[in-house]
C-alpha positions as CSV (number, residue, x, y, z in Angstrom):
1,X,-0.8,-16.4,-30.0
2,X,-1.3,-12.9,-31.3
3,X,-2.0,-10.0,-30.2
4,X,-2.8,-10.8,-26.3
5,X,-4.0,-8.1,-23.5
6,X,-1.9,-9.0,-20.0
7,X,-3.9,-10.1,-17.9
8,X,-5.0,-13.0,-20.5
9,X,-1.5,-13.6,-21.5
10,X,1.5,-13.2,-18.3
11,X,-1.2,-15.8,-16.2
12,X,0.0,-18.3,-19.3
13,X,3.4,-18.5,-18.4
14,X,6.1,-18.7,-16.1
15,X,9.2,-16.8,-17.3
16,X,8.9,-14.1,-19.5
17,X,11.7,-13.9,-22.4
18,X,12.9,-10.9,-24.0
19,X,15.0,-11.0,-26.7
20,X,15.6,-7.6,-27.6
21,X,18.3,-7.0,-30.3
22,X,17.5,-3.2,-29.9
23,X,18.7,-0.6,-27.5
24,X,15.6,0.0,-25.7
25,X,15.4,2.6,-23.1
26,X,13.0,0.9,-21.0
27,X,11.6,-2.4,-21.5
28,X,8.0,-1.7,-20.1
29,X,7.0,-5.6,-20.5
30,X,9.2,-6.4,-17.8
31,X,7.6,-4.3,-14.9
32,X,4.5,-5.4,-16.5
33,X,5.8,-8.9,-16.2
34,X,6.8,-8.4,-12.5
35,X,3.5,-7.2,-11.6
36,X,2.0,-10.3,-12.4
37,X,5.1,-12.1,-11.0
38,X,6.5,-13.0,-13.6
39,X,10.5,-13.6,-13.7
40,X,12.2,-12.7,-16.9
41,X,15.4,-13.7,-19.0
42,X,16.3,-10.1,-20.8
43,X,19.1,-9.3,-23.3
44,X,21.7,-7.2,-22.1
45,X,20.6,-4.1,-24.8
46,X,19.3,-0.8,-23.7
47,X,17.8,-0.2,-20.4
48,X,16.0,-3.3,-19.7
49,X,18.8,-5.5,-18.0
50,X,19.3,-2.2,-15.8
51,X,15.9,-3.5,-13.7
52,X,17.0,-7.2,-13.6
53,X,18.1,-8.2,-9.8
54,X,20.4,-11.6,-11.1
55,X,18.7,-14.7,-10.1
56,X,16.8,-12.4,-7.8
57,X,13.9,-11.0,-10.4
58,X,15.3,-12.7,-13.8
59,X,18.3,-13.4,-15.7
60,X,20.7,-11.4,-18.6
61,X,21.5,-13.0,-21.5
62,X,24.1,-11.5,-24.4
63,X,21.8,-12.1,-27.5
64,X,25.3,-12.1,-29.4
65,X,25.9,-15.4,-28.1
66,X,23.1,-18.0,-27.9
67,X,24.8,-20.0,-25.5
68,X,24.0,-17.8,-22.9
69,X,20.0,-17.5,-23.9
70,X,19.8,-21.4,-23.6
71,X,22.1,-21.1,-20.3
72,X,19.6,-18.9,-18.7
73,X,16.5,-21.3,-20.4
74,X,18.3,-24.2,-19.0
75,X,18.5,-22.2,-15.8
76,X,15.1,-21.7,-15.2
77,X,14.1,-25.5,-16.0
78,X,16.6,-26.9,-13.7
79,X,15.8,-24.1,-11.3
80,X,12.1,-24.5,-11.7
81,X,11.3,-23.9,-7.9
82,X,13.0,-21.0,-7.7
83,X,10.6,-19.7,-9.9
84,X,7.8,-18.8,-7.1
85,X,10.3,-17.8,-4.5
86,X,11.5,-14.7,-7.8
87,X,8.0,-14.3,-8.1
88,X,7.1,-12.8,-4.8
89,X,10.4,-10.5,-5.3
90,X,9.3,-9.3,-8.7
91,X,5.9,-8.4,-7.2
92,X,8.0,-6.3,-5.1
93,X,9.9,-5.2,-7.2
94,X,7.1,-3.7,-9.5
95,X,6.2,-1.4,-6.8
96,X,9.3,0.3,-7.3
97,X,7.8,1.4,-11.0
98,X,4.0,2.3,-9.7
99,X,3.3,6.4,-10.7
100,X,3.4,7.3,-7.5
101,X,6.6,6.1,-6.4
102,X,8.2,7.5,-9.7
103,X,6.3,11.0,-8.9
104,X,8.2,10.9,-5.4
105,X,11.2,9.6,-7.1
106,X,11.3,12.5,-9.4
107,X,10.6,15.0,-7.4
108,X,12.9,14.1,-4.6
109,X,15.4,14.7,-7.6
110,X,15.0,17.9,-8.7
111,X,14.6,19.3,-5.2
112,X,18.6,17.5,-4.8
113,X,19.4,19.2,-8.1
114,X,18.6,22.4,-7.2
115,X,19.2,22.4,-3.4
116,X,16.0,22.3,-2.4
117,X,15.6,19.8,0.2
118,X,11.9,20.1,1.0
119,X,10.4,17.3,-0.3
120,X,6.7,17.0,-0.7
């Protein structure tokens, strides 16, 4: 497919798969893949899995053993309903990651850190 922006490529599919051999911090395709409502199936490496709601928002797969990549494939096709019904949960979910929630997050934070309890 190439190179693809997201709003021509997540309204191609159902399930987004990320393989990721890596220790990613943060997966950003997945919260972009949740705001278009997108399940996933994510390796268990880095951060990624960390945002994954089991069955919920997507799956988690070892990429050390492929059984469990086809298990969660497999899951999805069996399961194919239950794909809309973890759609509108990963279209909540994504709100979670929009800047101002994170700003409020953060700042929330650092007022706990430093004993600060006025929020703004």
């Amino acid at each position: 497919m190439g190179f693809m922006q997201p709003d021509e490529f997540f309204p191609l599919i159902d399930v987004l798969v990320q393989p990721s051999l890596l220790h990613e911090t943060f997966g950003r395709t997945i919260i972009e893949a949740y705001a278009y409502g997108k399940p996933v199936l994510v390796s268990n490496r880095g951060g990624s899995f960390e945002i994954v709601d089991e069955k919920e928002t997507g799956l988690i797969f070892d990429p050390t053993d492929s059984n469990t990549l086809s298990s969660g494939l497999l899951w999805y096709i069996n399961n194919w309903q239950k794909i809309a019904e973890m759609s509108e949960k990963t279209l909540l979910k994504s709100k979670e990651f929009l800047p101002s929630q994170i700003a409020e997050k953060t700042i929330l934070t650092y007022s706990q850190v430093l004993g600060n309890h006025e929020t703004h």
